[in-house]
C-alpha positions as CSV (number, residue, x, y, z in Angstrom):
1,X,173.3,30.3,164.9
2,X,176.4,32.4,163.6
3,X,179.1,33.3,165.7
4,X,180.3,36.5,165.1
5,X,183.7,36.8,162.6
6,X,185.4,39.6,161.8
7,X,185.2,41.5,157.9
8,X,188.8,40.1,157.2
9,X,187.6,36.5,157.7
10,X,184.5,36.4,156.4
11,X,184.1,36.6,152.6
12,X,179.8,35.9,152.6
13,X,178.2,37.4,154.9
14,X,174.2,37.0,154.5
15,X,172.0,38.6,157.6
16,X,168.0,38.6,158.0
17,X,167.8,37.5,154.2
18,X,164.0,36.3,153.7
19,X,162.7,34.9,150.2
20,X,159.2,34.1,149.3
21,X,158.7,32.1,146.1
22,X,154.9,31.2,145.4
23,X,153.7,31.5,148.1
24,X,156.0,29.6,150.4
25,X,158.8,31.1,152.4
26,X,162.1,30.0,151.4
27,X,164.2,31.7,154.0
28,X,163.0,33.4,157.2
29,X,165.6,35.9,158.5
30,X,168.6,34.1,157.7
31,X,172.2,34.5,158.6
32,X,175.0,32.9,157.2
33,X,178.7,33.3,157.5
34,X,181.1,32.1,155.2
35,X,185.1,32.1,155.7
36,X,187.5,33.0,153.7
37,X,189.8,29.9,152.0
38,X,188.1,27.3,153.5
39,X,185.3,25.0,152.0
40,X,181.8,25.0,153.9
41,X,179.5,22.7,152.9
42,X,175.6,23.6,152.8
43,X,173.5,20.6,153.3
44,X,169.7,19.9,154.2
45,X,166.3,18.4,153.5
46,X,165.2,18.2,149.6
47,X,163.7,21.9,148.4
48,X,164.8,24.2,151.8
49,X,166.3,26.5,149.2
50,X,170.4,25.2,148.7
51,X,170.6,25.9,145.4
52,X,168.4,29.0,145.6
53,X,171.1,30.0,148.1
54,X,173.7,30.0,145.2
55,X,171.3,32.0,143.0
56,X,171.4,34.5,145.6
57,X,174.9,34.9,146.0
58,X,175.8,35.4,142.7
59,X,173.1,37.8,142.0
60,X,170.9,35.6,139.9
61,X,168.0,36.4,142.6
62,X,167.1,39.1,144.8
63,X,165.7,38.0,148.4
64,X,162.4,40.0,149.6
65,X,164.4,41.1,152.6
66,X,168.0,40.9,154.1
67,X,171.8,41.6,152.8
68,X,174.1,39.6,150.9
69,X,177.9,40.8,151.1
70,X,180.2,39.2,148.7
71,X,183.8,40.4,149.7
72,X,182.4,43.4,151.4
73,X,179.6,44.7,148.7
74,X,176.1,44.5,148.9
75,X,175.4,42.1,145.7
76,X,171.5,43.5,145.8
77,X,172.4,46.9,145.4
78,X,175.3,46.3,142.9
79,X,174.7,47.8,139.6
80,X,174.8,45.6,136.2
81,X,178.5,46.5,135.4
82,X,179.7,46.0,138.9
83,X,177.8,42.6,139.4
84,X,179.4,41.3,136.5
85,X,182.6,42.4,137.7
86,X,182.2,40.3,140.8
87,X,180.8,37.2,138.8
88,X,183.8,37.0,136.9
89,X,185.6,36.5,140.4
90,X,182.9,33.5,141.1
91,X,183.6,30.0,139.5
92,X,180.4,27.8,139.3
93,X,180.7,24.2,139.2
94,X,176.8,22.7,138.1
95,X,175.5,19.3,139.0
96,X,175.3,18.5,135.5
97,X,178.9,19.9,133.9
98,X,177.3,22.2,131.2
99,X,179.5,21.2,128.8
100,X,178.8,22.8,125.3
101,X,178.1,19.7,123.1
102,X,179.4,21.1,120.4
103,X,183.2,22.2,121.4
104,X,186.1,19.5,122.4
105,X,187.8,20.3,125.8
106,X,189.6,22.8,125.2
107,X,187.6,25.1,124.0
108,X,185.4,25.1,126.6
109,X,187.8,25.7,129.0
110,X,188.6,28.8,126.7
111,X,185.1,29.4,126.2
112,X,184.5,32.2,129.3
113,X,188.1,33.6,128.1
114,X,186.7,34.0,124.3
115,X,184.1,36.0,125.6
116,X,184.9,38.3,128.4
117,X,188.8,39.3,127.5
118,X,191.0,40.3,124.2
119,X,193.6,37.6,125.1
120,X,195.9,36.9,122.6
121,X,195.1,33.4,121.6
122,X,199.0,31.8,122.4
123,X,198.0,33.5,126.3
124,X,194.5,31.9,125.5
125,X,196.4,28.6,125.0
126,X,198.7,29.0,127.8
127,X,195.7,29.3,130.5
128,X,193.4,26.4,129.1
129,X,196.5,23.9,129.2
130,X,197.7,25.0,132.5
131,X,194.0,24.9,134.0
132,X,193.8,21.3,132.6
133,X,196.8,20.4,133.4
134,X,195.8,21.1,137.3
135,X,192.5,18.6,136.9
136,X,194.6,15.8,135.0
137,X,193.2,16.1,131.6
138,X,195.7,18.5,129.7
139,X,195.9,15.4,127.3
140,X,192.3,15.1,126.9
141,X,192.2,18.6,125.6
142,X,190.8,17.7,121.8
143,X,188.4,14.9,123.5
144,X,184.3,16.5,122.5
145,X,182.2,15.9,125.8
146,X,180.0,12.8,124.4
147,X,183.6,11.1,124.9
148,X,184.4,11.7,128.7
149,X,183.5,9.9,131.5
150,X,181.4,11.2,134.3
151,X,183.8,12.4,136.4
152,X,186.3,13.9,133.2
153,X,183.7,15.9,132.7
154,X,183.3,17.3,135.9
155,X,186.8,17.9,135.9
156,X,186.7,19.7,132.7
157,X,183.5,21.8,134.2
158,X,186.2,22.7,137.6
159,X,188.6,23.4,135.0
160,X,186.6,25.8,133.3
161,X,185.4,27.4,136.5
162,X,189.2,28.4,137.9
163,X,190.2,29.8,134.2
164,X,190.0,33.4,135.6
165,X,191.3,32.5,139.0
166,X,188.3,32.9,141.2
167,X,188.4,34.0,145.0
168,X,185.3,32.0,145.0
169,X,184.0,28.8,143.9
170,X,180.4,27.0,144.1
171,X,179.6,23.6,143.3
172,X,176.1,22.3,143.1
173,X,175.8,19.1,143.5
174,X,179.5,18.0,142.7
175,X,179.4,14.3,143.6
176,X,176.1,13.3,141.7
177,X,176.5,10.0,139.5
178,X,180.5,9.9,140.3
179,X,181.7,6.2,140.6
180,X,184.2,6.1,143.6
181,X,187.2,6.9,141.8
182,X,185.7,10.1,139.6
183,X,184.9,10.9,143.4
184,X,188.2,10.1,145.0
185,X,189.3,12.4,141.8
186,X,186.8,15.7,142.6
187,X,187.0,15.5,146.5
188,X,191.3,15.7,146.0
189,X,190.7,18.3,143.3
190,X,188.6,20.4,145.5
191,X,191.0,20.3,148.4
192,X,193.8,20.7,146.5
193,X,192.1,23.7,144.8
194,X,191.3,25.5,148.1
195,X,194.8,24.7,149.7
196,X,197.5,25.9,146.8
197,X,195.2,28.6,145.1
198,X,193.5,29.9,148.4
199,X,190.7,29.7,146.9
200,X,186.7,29.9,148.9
201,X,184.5,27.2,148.3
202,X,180.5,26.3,149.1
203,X,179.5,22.7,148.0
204,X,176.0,22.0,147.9
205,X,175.7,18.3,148.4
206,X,173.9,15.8,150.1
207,X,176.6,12.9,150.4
208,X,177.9,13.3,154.5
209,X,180.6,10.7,154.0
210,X,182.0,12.6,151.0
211,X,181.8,16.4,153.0
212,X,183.1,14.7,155.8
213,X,186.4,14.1,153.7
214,X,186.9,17.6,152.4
215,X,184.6,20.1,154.2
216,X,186.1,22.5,157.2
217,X,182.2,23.1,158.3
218,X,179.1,21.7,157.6
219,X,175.8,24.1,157.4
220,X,172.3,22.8,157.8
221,X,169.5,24.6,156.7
222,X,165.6,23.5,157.1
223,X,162.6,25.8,157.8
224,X,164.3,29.1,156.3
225,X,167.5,28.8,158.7
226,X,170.7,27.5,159.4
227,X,169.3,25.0,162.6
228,X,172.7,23.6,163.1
229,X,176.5,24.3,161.6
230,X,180.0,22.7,162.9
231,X,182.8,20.6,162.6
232,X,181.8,17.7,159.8
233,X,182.7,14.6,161.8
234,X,180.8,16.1,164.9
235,X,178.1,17.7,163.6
236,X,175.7,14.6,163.1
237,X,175.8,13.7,167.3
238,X,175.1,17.6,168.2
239,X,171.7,16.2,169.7
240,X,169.6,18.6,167.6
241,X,166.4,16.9,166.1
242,X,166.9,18.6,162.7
243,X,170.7,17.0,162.6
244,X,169.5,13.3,163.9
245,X,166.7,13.0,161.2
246,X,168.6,14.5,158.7
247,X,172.2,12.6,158.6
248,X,169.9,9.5,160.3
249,X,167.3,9.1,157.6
250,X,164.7,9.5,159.5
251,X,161.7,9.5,157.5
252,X,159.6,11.8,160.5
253,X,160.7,14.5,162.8
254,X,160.9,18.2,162.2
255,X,160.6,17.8,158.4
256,X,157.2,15.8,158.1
257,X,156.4,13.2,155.9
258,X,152.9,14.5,155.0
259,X,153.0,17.6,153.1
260,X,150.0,20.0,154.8
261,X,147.1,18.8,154.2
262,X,143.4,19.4,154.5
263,X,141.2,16.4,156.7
264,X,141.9,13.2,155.6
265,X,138.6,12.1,155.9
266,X,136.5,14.8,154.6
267,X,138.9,14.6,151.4
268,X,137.5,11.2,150.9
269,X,133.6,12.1,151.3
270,X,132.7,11.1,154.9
271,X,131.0,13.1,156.9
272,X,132.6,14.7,160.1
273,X,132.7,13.2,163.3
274,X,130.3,15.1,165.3
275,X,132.3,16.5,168.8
């Protein structure tokens, strides 16, 4: 489904990457493209593997088959040292914040700072402000978490994710429980973000109207593929069946609404009609 892009533009590149988890095939030969400073958005059917995606870009999983290049190296076959060299150049934005309860704003902002670098604490105190300052909460700073809203929080979460400057940002599930200003808030944050920072960014979400406001591409996957990628505002008439009962709602079509089962009947004790 990918059209070829060169090294330069590309900063994920994923080819023939199959995953197996209990049983059931999770990806089949996948291919997936990613471009450097713009935001794709990966979309599709509850439990076709988005998040597992995310897992496997940052290393967290290993696929049963396939590559995954993150800026040009092979994050399978990276070792420990060099794979947390690369995550350190990933921000990860989860659907639930991941605030630590116990620390205000600020220092969980400075939290990733404390522990991977030396930092003097006045540099240490220069970065957090300057990180909260770009998501509109440098005055919240001394707030603790059980006092933000929703959507503070997942601008404290963003803020945490940039504080080392990322070439790379994921956000799972960003727009989950916002109210439509928090959302207004995160989709101009994320756009913002990408444009002054240059910064490359994969939203897993399910919310079309919401992608179609900040996304440059839309990817669908279903059955262990991408079945259908393009422009966000064009992407849901492409004709394809996956993309009608997907952004239609369609309760039937090539995701079923039975889950595989055995003979209805039988299950229920009555005998077999005879041929």
């Amino acid at each position: 489904m990918n059209a070829a892009a060169s090294p330069d533009d590309t900063l994920i590149r994923i080819r023939g990457l199959t995953t197996v988890l209990n049983g059931k095939k999770v990806f089949d030969a996948l291919d997936l493209d990613i471009p450097r400073g713009k935001i794709t958005a990966i979309m599709g059917p509850s439990g076709t593997g988005k998040t597992t995606l995310l897992k496997h870009i940052t290393g967290q999983m290993h696929g049963d088959a396939g590559q995954i290049a993150v800026d040009g190296k092979n994050v399978p076959e990276l070792s420990r040292e060099a794979l947390y060299g690369l995550r350190e150049k990933i921000g990860y934005l989860f659907q639930n914040s991941a605030l630590l309860t116990d620390f205000d704003v600020f220092e969980n902002v400075a939290f990733p700072l404390r522990q991977h670098t030396r930092l003097p604490e006045v540099l240490i105190r220069n970065i957090v402000l300057t990180k909260l300052q770009a998501v509109g909460l440098r005055g919240a700073a001394r707030l603790m978490p059980s006092e933000l809203s929703g959507g503070m929080a997942r601008r404290v979460a963003l803020a945490r994710a940039i504080v080392f400057d990322p070439m790379l940002i994921l956000y799972d599930e960003p727009f989950v429980g916002l109210d439509p200003i928090a959302l207004n808030q995160v989709l101009k944050l994320i756009r913002t973000l990408n444009e002054t920072l240059g910064i490359t960014s994969v939203l897993v979400a399910h919310e079309l109207s919401a992608i179609q406001r900040v996304a440059d591409r839309i990817c669908l996957i279903a059955n262990g593929k991408i079945v259908a990628e393009g422009d966000p505002h064009g992407i849901e008439n492409d004709g394809s069946p996956w993309t009608r009962q997907f952004f239609g709602g369609e309760a039937d079509g090539p995701v079923p609404f039975q889950y595989p089962a055995g003979d209805y009947a039988e299950a229920l004790g009555f005998p077999r009609a005879k041929a």
